[in-house]
Backbone as CSV, one residue per row, in Angstrom:
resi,resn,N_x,N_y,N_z,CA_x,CA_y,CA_z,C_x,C_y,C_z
1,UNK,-32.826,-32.472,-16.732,-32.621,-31.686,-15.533,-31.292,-32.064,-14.905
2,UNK,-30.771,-30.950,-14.227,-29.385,-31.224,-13.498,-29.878,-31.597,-12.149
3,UNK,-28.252,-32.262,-11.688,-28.888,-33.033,-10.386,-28.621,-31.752,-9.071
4,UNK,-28.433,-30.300,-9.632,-27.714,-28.880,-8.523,-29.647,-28.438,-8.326
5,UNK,-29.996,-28.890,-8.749,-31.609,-28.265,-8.776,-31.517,-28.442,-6.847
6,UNK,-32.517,-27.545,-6.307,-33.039,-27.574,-4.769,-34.659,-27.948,-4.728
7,UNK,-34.626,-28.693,-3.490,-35.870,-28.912,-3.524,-36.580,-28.244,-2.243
8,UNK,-37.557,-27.699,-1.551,-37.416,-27.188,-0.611,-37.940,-28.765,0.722
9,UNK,-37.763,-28.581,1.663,-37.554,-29.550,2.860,-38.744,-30.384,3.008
10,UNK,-40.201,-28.822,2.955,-41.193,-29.463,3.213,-41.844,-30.334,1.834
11,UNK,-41.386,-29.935,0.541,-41.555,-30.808,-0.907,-41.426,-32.330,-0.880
12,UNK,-40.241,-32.027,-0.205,-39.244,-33.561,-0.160,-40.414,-34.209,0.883
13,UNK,-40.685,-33.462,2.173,-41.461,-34.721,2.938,-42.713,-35.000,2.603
14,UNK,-42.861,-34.196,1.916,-44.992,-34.548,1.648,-44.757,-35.654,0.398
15,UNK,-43.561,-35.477,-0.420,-43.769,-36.874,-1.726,-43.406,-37.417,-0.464
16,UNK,-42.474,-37.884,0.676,-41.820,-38.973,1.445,-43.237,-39.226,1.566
17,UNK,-44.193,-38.549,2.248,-45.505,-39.095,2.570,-46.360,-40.108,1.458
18,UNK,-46.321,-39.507,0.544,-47.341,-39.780,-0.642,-46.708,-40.935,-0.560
19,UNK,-45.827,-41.098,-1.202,-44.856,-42.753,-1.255,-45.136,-43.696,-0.050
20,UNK,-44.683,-43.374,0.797,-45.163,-44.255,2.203,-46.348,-44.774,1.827
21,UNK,-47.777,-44.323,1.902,-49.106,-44.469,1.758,-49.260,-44.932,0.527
22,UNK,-48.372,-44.818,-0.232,-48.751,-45.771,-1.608,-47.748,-47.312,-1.310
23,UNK,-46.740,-47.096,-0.287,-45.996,-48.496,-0.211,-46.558,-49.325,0.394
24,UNK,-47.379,-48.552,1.679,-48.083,-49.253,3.029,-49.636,-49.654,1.935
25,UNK,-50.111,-49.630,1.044,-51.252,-49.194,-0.112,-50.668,-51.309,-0.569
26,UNK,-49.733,-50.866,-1.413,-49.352,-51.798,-2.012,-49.075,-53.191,-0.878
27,UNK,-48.125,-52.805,0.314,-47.944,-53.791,1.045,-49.334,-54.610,2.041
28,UNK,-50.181,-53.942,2.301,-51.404,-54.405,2.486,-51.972,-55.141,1.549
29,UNK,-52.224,-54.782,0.291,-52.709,-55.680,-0.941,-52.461,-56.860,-1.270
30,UNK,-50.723,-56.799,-1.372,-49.908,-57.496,-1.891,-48.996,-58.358,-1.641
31,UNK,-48.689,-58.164,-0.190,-47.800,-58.602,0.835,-46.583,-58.305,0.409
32,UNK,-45.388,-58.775,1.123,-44.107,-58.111,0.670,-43.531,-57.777,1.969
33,UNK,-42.384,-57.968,2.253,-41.271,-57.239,3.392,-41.106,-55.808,2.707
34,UNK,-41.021,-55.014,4.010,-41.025,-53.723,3.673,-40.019,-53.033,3.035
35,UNK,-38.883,-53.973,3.279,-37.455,-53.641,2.447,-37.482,-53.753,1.141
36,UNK,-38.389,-55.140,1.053,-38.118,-55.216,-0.816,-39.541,-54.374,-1.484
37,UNK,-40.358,-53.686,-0.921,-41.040,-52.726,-1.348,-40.469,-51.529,-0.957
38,UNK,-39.608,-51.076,-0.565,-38.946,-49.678,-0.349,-37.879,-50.225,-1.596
39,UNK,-37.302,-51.023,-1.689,-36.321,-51.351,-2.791,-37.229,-50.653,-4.815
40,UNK,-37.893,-51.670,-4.089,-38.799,-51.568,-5.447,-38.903,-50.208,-5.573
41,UNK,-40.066,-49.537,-4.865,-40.097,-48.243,-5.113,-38.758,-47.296,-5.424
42,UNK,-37.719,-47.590,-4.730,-36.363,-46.625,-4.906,-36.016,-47.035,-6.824
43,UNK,-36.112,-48.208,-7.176,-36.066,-48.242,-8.067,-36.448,-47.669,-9.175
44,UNK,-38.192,-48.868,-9.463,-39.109,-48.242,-10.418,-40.043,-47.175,-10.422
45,UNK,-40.397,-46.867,-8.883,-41.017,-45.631,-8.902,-40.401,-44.184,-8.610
46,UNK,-39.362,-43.990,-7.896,-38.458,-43.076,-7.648,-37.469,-43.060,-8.524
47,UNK,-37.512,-43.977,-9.377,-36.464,-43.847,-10.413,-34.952,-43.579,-9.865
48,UNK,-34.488,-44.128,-9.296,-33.389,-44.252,-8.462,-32.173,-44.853,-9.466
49,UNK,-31.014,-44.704,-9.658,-30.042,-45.304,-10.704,-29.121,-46.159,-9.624
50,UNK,-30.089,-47.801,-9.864,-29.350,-48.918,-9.295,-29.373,-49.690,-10.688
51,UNK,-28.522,-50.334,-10.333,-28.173,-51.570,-11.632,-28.358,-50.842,-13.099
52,UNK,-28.854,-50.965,-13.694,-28.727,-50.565,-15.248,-29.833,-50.076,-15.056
53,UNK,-30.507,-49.129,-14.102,-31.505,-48.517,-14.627,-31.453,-47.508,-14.596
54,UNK,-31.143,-46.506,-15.552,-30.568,-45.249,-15.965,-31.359,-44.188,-15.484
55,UNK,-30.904,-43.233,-14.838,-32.045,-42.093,-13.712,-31.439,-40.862,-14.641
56,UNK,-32.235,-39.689,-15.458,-31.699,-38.840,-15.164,-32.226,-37.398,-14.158
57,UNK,-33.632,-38.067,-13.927,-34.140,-36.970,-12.936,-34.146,-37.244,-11.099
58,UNK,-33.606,-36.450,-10.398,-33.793,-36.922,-9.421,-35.212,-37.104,-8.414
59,UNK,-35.435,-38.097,-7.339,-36.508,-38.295,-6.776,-36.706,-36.975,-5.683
60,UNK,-37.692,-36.755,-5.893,-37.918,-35.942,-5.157,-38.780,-36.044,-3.941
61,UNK,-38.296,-36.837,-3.227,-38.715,-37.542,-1.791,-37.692,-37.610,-1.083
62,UNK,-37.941,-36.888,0.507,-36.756,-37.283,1.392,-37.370,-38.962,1.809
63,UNK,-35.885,-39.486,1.144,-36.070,-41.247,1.137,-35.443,-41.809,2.442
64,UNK,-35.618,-41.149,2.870,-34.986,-41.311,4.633,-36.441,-41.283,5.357
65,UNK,-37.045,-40.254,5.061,-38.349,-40.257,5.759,-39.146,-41.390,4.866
66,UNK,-39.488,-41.614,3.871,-40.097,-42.659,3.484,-39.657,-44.003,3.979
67,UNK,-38.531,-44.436,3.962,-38.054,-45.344,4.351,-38.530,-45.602,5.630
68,UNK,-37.999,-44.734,6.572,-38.445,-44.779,8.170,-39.935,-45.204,8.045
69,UNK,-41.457,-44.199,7.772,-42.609,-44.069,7.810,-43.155,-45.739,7.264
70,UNK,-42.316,-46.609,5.971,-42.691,-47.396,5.483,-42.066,-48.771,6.880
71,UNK,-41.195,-48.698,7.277,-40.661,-49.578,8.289,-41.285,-49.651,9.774
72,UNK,-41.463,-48.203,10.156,-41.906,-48.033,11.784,-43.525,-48.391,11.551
73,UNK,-44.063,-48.323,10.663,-45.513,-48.578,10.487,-45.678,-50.369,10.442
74,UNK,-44.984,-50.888,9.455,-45.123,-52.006,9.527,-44.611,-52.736,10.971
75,UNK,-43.430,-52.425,11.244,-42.980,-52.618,12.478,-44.129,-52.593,13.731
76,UNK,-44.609,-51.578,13.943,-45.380,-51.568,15.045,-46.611,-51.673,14.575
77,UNK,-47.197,-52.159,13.606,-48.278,-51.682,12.903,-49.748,-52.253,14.145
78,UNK,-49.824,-53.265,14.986,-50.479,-53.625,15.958,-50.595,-52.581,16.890
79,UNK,-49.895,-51.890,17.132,-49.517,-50.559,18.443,-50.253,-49.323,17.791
80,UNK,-49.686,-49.248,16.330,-50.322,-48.055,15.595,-51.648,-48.200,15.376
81,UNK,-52.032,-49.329,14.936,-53.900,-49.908,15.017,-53.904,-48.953,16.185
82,UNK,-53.638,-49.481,17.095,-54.460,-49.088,18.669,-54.564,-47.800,19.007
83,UNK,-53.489,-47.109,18.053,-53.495,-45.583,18.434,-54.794,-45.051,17.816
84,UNK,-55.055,-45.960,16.196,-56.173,-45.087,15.164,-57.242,-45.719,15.698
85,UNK,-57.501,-46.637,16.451,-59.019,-47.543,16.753,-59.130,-46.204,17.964
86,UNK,-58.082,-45.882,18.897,-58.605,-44.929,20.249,-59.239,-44.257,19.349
87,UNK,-58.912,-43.467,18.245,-59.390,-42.311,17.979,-60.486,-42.167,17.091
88,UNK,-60.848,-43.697,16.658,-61.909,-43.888,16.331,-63.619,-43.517,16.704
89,UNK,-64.491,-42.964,16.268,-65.752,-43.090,16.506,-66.068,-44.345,16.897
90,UNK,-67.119,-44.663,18.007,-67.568,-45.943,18.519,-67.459,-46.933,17.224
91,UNK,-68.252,-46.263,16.319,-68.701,-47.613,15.444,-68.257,-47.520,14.195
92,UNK,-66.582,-46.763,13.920,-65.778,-47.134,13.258,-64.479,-48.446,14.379
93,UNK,-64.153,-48.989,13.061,-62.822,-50.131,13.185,-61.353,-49.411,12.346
94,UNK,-60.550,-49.638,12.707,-59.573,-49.647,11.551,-59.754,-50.611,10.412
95,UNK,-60.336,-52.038,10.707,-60.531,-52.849,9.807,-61.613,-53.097,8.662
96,UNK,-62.258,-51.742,9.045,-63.631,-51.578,8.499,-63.098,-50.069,7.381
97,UNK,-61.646,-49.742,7.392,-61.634,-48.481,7.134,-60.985,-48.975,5.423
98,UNK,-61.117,-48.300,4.554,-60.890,-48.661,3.225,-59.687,-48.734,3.292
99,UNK,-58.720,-49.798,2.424,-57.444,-49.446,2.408,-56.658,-48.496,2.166
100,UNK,-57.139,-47.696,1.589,-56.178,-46.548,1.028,-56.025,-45.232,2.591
101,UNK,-57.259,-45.207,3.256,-57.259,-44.480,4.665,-56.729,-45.292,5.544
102,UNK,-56.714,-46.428,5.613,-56.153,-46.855,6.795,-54.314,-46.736,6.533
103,UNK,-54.035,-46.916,5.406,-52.567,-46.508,5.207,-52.575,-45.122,5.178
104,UNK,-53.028,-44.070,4.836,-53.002,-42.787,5.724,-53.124,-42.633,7.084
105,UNK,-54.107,-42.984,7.921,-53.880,-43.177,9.042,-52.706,-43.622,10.138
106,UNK,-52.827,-44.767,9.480,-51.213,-45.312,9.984,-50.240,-44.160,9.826
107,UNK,-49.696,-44.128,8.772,-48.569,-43.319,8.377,-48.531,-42.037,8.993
108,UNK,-49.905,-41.528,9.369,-50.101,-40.412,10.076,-49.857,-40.294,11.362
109,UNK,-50.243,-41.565,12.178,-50.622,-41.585,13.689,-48.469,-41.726,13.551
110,UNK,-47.885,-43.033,12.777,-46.973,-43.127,13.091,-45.691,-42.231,13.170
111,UNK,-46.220,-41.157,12.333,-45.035,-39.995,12.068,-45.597,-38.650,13.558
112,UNK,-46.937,-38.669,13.767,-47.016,-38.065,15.156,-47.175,-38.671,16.284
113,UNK,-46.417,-39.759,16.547,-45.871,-39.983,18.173,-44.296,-40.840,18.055
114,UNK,-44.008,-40.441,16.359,-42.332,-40.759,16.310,-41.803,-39.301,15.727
115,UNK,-41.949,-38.570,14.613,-41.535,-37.818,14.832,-41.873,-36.279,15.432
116,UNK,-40.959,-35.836,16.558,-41.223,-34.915,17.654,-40.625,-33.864,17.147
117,UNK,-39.529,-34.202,15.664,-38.952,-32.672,15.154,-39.479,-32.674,14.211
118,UNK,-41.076,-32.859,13.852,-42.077,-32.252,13.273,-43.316,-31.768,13.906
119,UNK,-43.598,-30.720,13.254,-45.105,-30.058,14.335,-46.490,-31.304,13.348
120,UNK,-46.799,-31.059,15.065,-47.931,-31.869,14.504,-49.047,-31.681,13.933
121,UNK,-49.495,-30.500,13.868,-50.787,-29.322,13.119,-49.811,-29.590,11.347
122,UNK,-48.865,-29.384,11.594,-48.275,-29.868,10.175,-48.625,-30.693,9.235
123,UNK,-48.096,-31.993,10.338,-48.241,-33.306,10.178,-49.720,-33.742,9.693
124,UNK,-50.625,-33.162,10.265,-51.857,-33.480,10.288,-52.241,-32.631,8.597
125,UNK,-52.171,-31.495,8.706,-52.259,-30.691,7.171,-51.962,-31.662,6.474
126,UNK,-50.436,-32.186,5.817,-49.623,-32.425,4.864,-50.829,-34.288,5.015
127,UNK,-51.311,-34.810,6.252,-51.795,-35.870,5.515,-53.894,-35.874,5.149
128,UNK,-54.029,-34.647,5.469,-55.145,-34.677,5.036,-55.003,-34.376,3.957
129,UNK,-54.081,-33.350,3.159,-53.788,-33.205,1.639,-53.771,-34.132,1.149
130,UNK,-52.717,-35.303,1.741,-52.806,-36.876,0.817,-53.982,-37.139,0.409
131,UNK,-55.057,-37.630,1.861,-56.549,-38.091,1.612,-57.570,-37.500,1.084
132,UNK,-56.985,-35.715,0.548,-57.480,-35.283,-0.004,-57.197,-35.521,-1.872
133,UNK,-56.027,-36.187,-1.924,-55.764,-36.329,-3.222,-56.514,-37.713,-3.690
134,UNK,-56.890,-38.749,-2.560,-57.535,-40.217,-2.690,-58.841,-40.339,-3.163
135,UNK,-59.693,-38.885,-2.029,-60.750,-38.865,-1.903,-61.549,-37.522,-2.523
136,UNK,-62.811,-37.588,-2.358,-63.340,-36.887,-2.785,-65.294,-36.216,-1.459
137,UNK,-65.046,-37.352,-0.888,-65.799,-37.218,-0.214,-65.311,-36.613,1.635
138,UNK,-65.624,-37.298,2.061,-65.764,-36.593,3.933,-64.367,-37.542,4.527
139,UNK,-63.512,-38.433,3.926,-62.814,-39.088,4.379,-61.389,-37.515,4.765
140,UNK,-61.126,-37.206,4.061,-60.156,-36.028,4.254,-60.709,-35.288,5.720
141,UNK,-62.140,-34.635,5.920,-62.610,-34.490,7.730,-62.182,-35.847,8.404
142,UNK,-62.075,-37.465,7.921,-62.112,-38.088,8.766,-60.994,-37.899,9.416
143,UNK,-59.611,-37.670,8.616,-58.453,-37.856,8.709,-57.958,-36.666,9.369
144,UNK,-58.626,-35.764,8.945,-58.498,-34.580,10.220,-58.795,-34.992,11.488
145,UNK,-59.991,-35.660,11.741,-60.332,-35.425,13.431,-59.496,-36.971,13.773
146,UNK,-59.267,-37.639,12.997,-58.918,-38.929,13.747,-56.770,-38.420,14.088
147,UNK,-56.524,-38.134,12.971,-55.071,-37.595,13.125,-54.896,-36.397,14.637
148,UNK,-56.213,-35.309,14.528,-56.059,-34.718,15.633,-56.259,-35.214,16.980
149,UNK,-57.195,-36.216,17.223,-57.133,-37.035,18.341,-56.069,-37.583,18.904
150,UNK,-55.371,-38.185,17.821,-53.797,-38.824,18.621,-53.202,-38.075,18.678
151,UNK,-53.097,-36.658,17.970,-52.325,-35.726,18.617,-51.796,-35.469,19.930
152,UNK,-53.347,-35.108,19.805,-53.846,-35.137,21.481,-53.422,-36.015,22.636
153,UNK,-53.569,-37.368,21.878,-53.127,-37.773,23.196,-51.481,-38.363,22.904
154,UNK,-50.730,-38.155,21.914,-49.358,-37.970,21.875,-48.736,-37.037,22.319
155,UNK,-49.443,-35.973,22.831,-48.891,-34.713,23.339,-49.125,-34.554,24.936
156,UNK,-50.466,-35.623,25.234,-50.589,-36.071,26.717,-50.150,-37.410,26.947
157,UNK,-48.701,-37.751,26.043,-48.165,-38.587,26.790,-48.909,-40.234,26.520
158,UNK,-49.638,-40.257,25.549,-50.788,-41.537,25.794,-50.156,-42.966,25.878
159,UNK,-50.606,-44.036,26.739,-49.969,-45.136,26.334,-49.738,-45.727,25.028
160,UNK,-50.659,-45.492,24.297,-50.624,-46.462,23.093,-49.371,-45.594,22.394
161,UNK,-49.310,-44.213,21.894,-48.287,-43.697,21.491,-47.023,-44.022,22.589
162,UNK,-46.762,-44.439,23.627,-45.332,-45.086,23.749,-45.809,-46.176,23.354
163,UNK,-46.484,-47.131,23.109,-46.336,-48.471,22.774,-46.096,-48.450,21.167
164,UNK,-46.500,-47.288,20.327,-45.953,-47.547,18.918,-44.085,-47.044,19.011
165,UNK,-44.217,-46.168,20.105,-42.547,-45.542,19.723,-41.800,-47.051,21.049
166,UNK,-42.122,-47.785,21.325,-41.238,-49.035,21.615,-41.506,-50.251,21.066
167,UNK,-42.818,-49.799,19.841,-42.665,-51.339,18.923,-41.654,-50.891,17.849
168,UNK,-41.365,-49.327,17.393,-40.910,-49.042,16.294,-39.058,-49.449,16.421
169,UNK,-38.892,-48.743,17.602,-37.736,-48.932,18.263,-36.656,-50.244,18.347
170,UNK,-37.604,-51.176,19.060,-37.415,-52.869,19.303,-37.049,-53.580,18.051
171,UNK,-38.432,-52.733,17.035,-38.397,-53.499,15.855,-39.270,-54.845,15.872
């Protein structure tokens, strides 16, 4: 493939997504600074042409948004808890939530109360598709109503959503 190929905008961000949730996947497991797992991935999984490792297809992830989603999550990731525990059912935890949803979650809550030049009915679609690719059962509804809750209250302004957009910020 040539590298003149187009990809369309929203393509590029839903792999940025998928990737995130598989970095935040891996970095939960495995531990790791988020740099040298965004490294990694640009590498061996995005196939990226650093050092002698010969690319001829390009990645098809906006790696700007992955990058960001994989950093502001870990970054604030205490602030972002607090956003997915509000929106939790009484007698769910985030810590009780399987790994693979709680890195959807995250990645979800964190891209709707950081990014504002995305719609958030979007936002919410493109990550129940993820948890729809994980799962097979009712977790994809979970991720609907829990993603639409912080909507909600990212759109009324909620404390905990400024407290993830000034942990992300600070760093």
């Amino acid at each position: 493939m040539t590298g003149d190929r187009k990809t369309p905008v929203g393509s590029l961000r839903r792999g940025a997504r998928v990737a995130a949730v598989q970095a935040l996947y891996q970095i939960e497991l495995n531990g790791g600074a988020p740099d040298s797992v965004i490294a990694e991935f640009e590498i061996f999984r995005l196939r990226r042409n650093v050092a002698d490792v010969p690319v001829e297809v390009p990645s098809d992830i906006d790696e700007t948004m992955f990058a960001d989603l994989v950093q502001g999550v870990t970054a604030g990731m205490a602030a972002v808890d607090a956003l997915i525990e509000a929106a939790l059912d009484k007698n769910r935890s985030v810590a009780r939530l399987e790994v693979i949803m709680r890195a959807i979650l995250r990645a979800g809550a964190f891209e709707l109360s950081r990014r504002d030049d995305i719609d958030a009915a979007l936002t919410i679609s493109e990550y129940v598709a993820v948890a729809d690719t994980f799962f097979n059962d009712r977790e994809p509804a979970l991720a609907n109503a829990v993603l639409d809750r912080i909507a909600r209250h990212v759109a009324q302004g909620d404390e905990a959503a400024e407290a993830v957009h000034d942990a992300a910020t600070d760093g």
